[in-house]
C-alpha positions in Angstrom: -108.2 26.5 -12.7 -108.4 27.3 -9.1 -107.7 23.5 -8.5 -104.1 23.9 -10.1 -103.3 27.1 -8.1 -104.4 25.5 -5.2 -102.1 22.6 -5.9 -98.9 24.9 -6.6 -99.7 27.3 -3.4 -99.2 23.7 -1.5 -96.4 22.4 -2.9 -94.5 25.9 -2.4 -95.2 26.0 1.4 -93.9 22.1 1.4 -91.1 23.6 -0.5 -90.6 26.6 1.8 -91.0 24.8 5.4 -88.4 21.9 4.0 -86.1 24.8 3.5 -86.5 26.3 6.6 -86.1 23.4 8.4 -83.1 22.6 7.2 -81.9 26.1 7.4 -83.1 25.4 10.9 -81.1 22.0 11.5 -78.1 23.3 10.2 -78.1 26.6 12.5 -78.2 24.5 15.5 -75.4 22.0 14.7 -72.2 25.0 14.3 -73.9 26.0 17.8 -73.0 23.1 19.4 -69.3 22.7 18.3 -68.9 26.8 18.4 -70.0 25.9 22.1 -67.8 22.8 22.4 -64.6 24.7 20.5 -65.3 27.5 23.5 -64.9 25.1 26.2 -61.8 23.1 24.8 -60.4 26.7 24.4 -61.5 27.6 27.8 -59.9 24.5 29.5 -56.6 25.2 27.5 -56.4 28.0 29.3 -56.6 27.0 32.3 -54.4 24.5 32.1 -51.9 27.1 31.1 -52.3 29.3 34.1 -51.7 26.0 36.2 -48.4 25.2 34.5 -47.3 28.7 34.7 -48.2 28.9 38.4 -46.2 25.8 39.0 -43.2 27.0 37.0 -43.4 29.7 39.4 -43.8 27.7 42.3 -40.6 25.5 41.8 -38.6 28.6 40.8 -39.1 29.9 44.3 -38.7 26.4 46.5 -35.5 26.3 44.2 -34.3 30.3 45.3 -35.5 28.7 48.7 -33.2 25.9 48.7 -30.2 28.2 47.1 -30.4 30.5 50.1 -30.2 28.0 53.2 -27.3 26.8 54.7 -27.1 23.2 53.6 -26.5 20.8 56.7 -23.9 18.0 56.4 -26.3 14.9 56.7 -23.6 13.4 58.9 -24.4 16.5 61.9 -27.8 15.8 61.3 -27.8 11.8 61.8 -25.5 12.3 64.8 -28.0 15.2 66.0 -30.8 13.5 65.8 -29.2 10.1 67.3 -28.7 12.3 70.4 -32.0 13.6 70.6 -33.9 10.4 70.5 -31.7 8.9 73.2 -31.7 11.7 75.7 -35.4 11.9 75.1 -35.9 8.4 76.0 -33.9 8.5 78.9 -35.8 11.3 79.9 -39.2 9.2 79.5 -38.1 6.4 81.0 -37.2 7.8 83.9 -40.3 10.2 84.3 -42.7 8.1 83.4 -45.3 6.6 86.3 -48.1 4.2 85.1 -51.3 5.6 86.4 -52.7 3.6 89.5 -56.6 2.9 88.8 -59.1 4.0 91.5 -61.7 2.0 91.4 -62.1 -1.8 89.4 -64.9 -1.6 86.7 -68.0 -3.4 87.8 -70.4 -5.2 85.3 -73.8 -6.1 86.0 -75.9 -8.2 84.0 -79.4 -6.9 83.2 -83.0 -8.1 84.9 -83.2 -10.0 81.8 -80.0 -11.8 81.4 -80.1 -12.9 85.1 -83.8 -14.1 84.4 -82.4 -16.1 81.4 -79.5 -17.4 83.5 -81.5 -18.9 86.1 -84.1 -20.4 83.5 -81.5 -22.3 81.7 -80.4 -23.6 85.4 -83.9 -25.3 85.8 -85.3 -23.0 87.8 -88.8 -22.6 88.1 -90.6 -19.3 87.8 -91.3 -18.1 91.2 -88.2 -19.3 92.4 -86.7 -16.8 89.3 -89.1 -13.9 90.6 -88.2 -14.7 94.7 -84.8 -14.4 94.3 -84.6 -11.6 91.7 -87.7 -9.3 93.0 -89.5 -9.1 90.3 -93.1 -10.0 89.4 -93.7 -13.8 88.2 -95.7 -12.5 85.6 -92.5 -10.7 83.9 -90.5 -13.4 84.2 -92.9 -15.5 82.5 -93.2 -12.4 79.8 -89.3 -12.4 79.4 -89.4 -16.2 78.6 -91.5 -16.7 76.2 -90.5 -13.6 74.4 -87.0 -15.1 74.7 -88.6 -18.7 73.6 -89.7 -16.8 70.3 -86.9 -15.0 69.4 -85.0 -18.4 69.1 -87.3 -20.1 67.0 
């Protein structure tokens, strides 16, 4: 006896937490498209704030354009014909190129000269006599040189 009540007490709560599950699935899905319906109405309406704002906006570059004096284009061509010419006259008569000071100078490095003269055949003192420097760092710079090229 106890066996069978045992047996229906568990198949209720399998019963019971099937139904709230479901209860449970289905609460969360309207959620999501309440929430997706809230957006798309959201976005709507800003969309029609921007059209209005630009209905308003060409209304008044339109009220704009009413109220000035239109120009003949032909004034304006002939206008602005004049302008550039008297203006280039004017440059080209004012205008002075700019007389340089002083001639850049480029000087090659310790290292450049040292590779410079190795590639003449020079021997290694001779390299540090003439450039100043010790024969040890010539001898350094070439062989670092010599490795970087293999």
């Amino acid at each position: 006896m106890e066996a069978l009540l045992l047996i229906i007490s568990f198949l209720l709560h399998i019963i019971t937490l099937t139904i709230i599950f479901q209860l449970f699935k289905q609460r969360s899905q309207p959620n999501h498209d309440t929430q997706t319906e809230e957006m798309i109405a959201l976005l709507e309406t800003y969309l029609q704030e921007v059209k209005e704002e630009n209905d308003r906006l060409q209304k008044v570059i339109q009220e704009n354009e009413q109220k000035a004096d239109p120009i003949p284009k032909e004034k304006v061509r002939s206008a602005s014909l004049q302008d550039v010419d008297n203006s280039s006259e004017e440059n080209e008569s004012s205008y002075t190129p700019p007389i340089p000071e002083e001639e850049d100078y480029v000087e090659a490095s310790l290292q450049s000269r040292i590779l410079q003269l190795h590639h003449a055949g020079k021997t290694k003192t001779e390299i540090a006599k003439e450039l100043d420097c010790g024969k040890t760092e010539v001898e350094l710079i070439i062989k670092l040189y010599a490795k970087n090229e293999e």
